[in-house]
Steps between C-alpha positions, in 0.01 A plus 500: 500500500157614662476775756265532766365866651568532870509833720761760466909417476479118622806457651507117643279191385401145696387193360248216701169369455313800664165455423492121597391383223844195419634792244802791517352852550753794549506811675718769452557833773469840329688751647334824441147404484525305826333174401581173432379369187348107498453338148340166480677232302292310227685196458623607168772670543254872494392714826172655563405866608656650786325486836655802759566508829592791698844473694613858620774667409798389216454150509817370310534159570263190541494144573270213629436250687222323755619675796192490704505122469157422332612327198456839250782696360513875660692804370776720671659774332771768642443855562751709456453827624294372806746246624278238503341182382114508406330115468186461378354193562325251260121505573429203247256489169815606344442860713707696782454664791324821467830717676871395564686418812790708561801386683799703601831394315833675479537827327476531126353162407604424130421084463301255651526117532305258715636133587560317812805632653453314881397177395196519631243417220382860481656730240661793609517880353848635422591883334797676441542857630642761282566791668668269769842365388550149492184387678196300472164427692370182553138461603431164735113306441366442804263308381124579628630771710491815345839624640647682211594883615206721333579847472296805624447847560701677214630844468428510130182706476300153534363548814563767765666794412837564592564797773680741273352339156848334500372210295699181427570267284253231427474281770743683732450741776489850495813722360796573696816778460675209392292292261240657319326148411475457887593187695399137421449263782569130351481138668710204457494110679264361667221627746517144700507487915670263469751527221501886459698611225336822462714801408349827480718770265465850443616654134574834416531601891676809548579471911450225811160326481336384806339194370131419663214278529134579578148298542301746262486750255421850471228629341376145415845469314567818308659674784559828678756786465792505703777693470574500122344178434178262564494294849310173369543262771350561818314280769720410747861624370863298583797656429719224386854657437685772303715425231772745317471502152785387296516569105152657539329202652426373824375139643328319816606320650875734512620741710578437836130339542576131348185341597292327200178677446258250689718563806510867482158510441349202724324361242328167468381261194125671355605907655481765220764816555539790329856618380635786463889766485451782698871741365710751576468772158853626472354858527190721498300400254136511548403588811811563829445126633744402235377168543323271245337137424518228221150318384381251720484131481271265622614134539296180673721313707518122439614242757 
């Protein structure tokens, strides 16, 4: 037996020629120092030093796969507190990209796999949700078009404060009466004009959400307060439906406003909008609007 040092409380490994060099390297997500760990294979059966990379918060699952399509293995690992998916990207020389992508997934992200789950030559992301019973979120490559929803504008102390100092959870929006951690504003399907899929879903939602759409973002994306949240998406603003939440969440397209997302919003293929829940708080909370908003997400729509 040899052991190898990584970061603090590893809690998932990968294995794939990472550095690009014909040999198996692994990498391994550590939970509480928020890294993920690569060791170079030798060829002998022995790994070299750890090389770190920075992921945010509890990473506890990771996985890889070429998912940008250049011919080099990239890394994906689960966040589970954020309720996302952070990618970084293979940069070549055996290296990565200096800073992840993040991508919104369901809530409570505990394991990550990547294949090709549409056939269409381009591997896929897929996580299951823990604080969700009985789902899981599958992330669709669109190939060149980078149309996976990224996250924004958190109530988590991150970026602008919250009105009251009602901080969320990491990667969430801002505290409400009902749900301490705050809301989280999560994606599913595909962002395509002309197969849209896309299905917007609010967790941890304590009243009717009027789902919306904008052109821009406040405060060059960390937002503005508004009632007892942040107001992140701005430009011009569509109000695409409200939804009543049922077990706690709520999705669009629902309600008695059916249309898919590109509808609702007029969108066409190349537009970027700006997503975001703007809730009913089941009482006074923070300030008397009683009213609050998840993150934001910003997706690219394909054609």
């Amino acid at each position: 037996m040899v052991n190898h040092t990584v970061e603090l409380f590893p809690h998932s490994i990968a294995i794939g020629d990472l550095t690009g060099d014909g040999l198996l390297d692994m990498v391994s997500a550590n939970r509480t120092s928020s890294t993920l760990s690569v060791l170079a294979g030798n060829g002998m059966g022995t790994l070299g030093p750890e090389t770190d990379y920075p992921v945010g918060s509890n990473p506890i699952a990771v996985a890889v796969g070429d998912l940008n399509g250049d011919g080099l293995l990239d890394m994906a690992a689960a966040r589970i507190d954020s309720g996302s998916v952070a990618v970084f990207l293979a940069a070549g020389f055996g290296g990565f990209g200096s800073a992840a992508r993040s991508f919104s997934a369901g809530a409570g992200p505990n394991s990550i796999a990547v294949g090709d789950l549409n056939n269409d030559g381009r591997p896929d992301m897929a996580s299951t949700n823990s604080t969700v019973i009985g789902t899981v979120t599958v992330l669709l490559n669109q190939g060149s078009s980078p149309t996976l929803p990224a996250p924004f504008c958190f109530g988590d102390g991150t970026g602008a404060g919250c009105p009251c100092a009602n901080i969320g959870a990491a990667g969430k929006g801002c505290a409400n009466s009902s749900f301490p951690g705050g809301t989280h504003l999560a994606a599913l399907g595909i962002a395509s004009v002309v197969a849209d899929t896309l299905v917007l879903a609010a967790h941890d939602i304590p009243g009717p959400g009027l789902f919306f759409q904008g052109t821009g973002q406040f405060a060059g994306g960390t937002g503005i307060s508004f009632g007892d949240g942040l107001l992140c998406a701005g430009g011009t603003i569509t109000r695409m439906g409200v939804v009543f939440p049922s077990g706690a969440s709520a999705s669009y397209p629902g309600g008695l406003t059916p249309n898919p997302i590109h509808v609702a919003g007029a969108t066409v293929a190349g537009d970027v909008r700006h997503y975001q829940c703007w809730y009913r708080d089941a009482g006074v909370f923070c300030t008397a609007r009683t009213s609050n908003l998840t993150q934001g997400l910003t997706v690219i729509w394909g054609s």
